[in-house]
C-alpha positions in Angstrom: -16.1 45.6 7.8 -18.0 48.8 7.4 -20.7 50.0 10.4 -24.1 50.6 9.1 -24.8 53.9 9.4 -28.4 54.7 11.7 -30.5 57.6 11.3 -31.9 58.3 14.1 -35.2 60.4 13.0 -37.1 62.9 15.1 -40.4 64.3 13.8 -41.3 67.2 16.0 -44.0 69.7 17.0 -43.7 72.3 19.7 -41.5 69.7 21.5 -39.5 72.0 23.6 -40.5 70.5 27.1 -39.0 67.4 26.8 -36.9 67.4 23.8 -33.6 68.6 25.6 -34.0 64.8 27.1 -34.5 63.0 24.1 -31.7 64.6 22.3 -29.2 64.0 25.3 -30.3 59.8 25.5 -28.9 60.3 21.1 -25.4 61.7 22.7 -25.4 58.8 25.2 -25.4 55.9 22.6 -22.6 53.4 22.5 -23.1 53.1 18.6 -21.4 55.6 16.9 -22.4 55.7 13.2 -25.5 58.0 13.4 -26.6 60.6 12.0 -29.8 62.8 13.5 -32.8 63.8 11.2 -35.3 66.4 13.0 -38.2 67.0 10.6 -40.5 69.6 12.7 -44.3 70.4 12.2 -43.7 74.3 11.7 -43.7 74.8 15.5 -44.3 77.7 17.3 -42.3 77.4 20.6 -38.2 76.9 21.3 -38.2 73.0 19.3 -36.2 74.2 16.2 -33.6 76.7 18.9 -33.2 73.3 20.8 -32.6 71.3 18.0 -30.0 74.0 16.7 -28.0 74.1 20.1 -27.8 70.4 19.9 -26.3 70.4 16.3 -24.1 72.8 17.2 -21.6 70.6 20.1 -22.4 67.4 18.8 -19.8 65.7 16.5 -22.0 63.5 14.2 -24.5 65.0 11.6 -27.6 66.7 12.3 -30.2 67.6 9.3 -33.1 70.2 10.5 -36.3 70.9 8.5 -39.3 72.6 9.1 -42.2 72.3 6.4 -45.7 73.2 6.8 -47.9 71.2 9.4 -49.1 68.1 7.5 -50.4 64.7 9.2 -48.4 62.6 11.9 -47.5 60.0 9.4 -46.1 62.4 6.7 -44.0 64.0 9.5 -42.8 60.2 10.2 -42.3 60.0 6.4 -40.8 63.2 5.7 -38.0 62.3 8.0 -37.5 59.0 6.4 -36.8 60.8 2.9 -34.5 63.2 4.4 -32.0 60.5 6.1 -29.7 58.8 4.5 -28.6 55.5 6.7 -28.7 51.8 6.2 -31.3 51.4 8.9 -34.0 54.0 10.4 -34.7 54.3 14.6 -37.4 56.6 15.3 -37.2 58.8 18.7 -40.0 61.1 19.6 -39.8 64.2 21.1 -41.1 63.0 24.6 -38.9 59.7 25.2 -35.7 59.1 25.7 -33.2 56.0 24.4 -31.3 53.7 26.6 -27.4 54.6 26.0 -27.2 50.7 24.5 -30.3 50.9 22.6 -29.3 51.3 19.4 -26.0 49.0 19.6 -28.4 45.9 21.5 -31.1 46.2 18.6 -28.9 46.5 15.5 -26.7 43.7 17.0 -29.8 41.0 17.5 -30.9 42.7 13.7 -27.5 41.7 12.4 -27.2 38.0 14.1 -30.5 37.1 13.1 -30.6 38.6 9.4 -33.4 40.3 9.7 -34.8 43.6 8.0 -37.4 44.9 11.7 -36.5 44.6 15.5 -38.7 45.8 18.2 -37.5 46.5 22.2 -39.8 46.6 24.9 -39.9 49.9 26.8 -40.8 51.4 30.2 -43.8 54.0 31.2 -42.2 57.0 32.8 -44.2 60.0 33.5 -43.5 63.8 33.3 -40.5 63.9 35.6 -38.6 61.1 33.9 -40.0 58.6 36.8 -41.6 55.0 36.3 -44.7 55.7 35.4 -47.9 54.1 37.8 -50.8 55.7 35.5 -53.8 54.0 33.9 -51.5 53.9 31.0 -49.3 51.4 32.3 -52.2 49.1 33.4 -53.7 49.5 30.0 -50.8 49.0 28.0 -48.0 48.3 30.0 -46.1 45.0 28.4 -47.7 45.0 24.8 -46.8 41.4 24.1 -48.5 40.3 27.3 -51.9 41.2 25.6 -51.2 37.9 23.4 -49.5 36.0 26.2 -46.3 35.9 24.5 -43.5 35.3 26.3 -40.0 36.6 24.7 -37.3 35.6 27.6 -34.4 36.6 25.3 -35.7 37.1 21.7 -38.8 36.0 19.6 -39.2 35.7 16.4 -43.0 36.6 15.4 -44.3 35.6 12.3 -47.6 35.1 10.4 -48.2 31.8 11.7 -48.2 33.5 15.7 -51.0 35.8 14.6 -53.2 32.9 16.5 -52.3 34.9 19.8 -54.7 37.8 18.8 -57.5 37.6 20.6 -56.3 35.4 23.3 -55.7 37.3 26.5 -56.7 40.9 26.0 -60.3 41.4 26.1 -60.5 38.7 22.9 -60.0 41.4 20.7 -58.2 41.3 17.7 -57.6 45.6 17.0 -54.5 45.7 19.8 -50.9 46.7 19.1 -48.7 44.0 19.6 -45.5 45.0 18.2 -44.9 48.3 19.6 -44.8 52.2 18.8 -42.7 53.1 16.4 -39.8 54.8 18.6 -39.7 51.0 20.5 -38.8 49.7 16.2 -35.2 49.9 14.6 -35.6 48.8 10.6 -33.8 49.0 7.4 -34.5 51.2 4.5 -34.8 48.4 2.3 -38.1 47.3 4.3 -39.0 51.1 4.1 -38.6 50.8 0.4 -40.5 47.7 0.0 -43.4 48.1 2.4 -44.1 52.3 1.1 -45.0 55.0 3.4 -46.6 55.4 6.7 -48.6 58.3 6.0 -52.6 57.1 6.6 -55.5 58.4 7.3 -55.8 56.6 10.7 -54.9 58.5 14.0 -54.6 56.0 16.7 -53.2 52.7 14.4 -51.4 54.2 11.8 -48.9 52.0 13.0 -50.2 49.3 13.6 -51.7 49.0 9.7 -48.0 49.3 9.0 -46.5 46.5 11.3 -48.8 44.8 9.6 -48.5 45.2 6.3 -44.4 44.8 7.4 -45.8 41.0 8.3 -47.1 40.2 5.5 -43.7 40.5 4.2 -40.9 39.9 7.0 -40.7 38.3 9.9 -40.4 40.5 13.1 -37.7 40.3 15.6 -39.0 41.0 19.8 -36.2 42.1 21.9 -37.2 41.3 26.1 -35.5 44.2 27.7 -36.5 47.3 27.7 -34.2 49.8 25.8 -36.4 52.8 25.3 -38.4 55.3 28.1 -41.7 55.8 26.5 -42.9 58.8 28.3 -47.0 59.7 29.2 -48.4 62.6 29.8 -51.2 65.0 29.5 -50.6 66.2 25.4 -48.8 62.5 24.3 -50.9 61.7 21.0 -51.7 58.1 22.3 -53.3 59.9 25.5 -55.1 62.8 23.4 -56.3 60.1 21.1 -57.5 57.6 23.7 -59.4 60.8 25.8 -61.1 61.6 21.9 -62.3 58.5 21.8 -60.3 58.0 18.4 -61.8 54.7 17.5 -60.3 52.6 14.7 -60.7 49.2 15.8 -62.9 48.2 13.3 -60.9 49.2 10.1 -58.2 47.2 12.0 -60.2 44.4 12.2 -61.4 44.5 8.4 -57.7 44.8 7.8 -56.6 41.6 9.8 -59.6 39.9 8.2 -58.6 40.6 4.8 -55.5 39.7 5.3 -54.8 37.0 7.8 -57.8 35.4 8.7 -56.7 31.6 7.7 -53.1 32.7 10.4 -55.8 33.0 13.2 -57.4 31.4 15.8 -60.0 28.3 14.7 -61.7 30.8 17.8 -61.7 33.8 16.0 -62.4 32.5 12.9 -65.2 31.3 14.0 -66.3 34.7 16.1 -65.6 36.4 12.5 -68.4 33.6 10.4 -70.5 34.5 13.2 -70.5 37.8 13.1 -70.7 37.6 9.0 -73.2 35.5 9.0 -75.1 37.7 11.2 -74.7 40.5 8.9 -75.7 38.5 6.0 -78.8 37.4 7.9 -80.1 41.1 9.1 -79.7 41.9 5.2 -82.3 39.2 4.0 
């Protein structure tokens, strides 16, 4: 029986701080059939010299492309496009993979015939340490937002979309699944589902998780097989200190698409707030 071949995809921009890391945690994994996809942003600092050292002593393939600076999505996409494996892991340039991750994820994938898996990960900082910032009090354990409780597995499907709203502050615009880097998922879901380029900023990937639920059920692994590092320049911090604020094309989204999975709670906070519209019109 043949091993699925995993391209592990790495869209970059002026990386070089903590890339070295990242690309050492891809030499660390257990599973063997990989092949490395680094499609950088046209940076301006060491990334692509990095990247070049580490294709150099590694003994599995390594593709490098720079193109012209386009949006984080197409960067995401572009390396998509480029790989050629069965299945797609995304690591960023700042986090690192647990030396199992890859094996653990594609194994619970494999068992449970499904096309998406997600891990859980831990907050470390800038040194590599467990992280004790705001971040981790904000959005520490995403699944504890909609008090789900994994213990080994979950399988999360429409019909859970009732949890949204019902622990973290009632709101339905929260991601629940995870950042990409914490998703492992085959290019036949890629295929279906279409790219993840958007104009959105701050849920570009949520909008695709869920347009991946409206299709396939989602697999939730308990432990935590992927270092998601904060700092300073992370996207998620820049975008949070902007006040990047999408929630509301979220919840149009979620509306449109899964109101009758929800709550009767939130359904009935949506009429309200309909009917209050309709109301302020007449």
């Amino acid at each position: 029986m043949s091993i699925p071949l995993v391209s592990i995809c790495i869209p970059t921009y002026n990386g070089e701080e903590f890339l070295e890391e990242a690309l050492k945690s891809i030499e660390q994994q257990t599973y063997k059939n990989i092949e490395v996809i680094v499609s950088d942003d046209n940076s301006t600092d060491t990334t692509l010299f990095i990247c070049q050292q580490f294709k150099n002593r590694v003994n599995f393939p390594v593709h490098i492309y720079s193109h012209n600076q386009t949006n984080i999505g197409a960067n995401w996409d572009y390396s998509i496009k480029h790989s050629k494996g069965d299945y797609i892991k995304f690591l960023f340039q700042d986090d690192l993979l647990n030396p199992k991750c890859i094996e653990i994820m594609m194994s619970y994938l494999e068992k449970n015939k499904l096309e998406i898996v997600f891990c859980k990960r831990e907050i470390i900082d800038e040194k590599g340490k467990l992280s004790t910032s705001d971040f981790l009090i904000r959005f520490g354990d995403l699944q504890k937002g909609i008090n789900l409780t994994t213990h080994d597995f979950y399988l999360f499907n429409k019909s859970d979309l009732h949890l949204l709203g019902s622990v973290k502050q009632n709101s339905l615009q929260y991601n629940f699944l995870g950042e990409p880097v914490t998703s492992l998922f085959s290019r036949k879901l890629y295929d279906q589902i279409g790219d993840f380029e958007s104009p959105l900023k701050q849920f570009l990937d949520l909008e695709y998780w869920l347009r991946v639920l409206n299709k396939f059920p989602i697999g939730i692994i308990s432990e935590k097989l992927i270092s998601f590092r904060v700092h300073d320049k992370q996207a998620s911090n820049v975008n949070f200190n902007n006040k990047v604020n999408e929630v509301n094309y979220i919840e149009r989204l979620i509306i449109k698409n899964f109101f009758f999975y929800l709550s009767f709670t939130q359904q009935k906070k949506i009429l309200k707030k309909i009917l209050k519209i309709f109301l302020s019109r007449t």
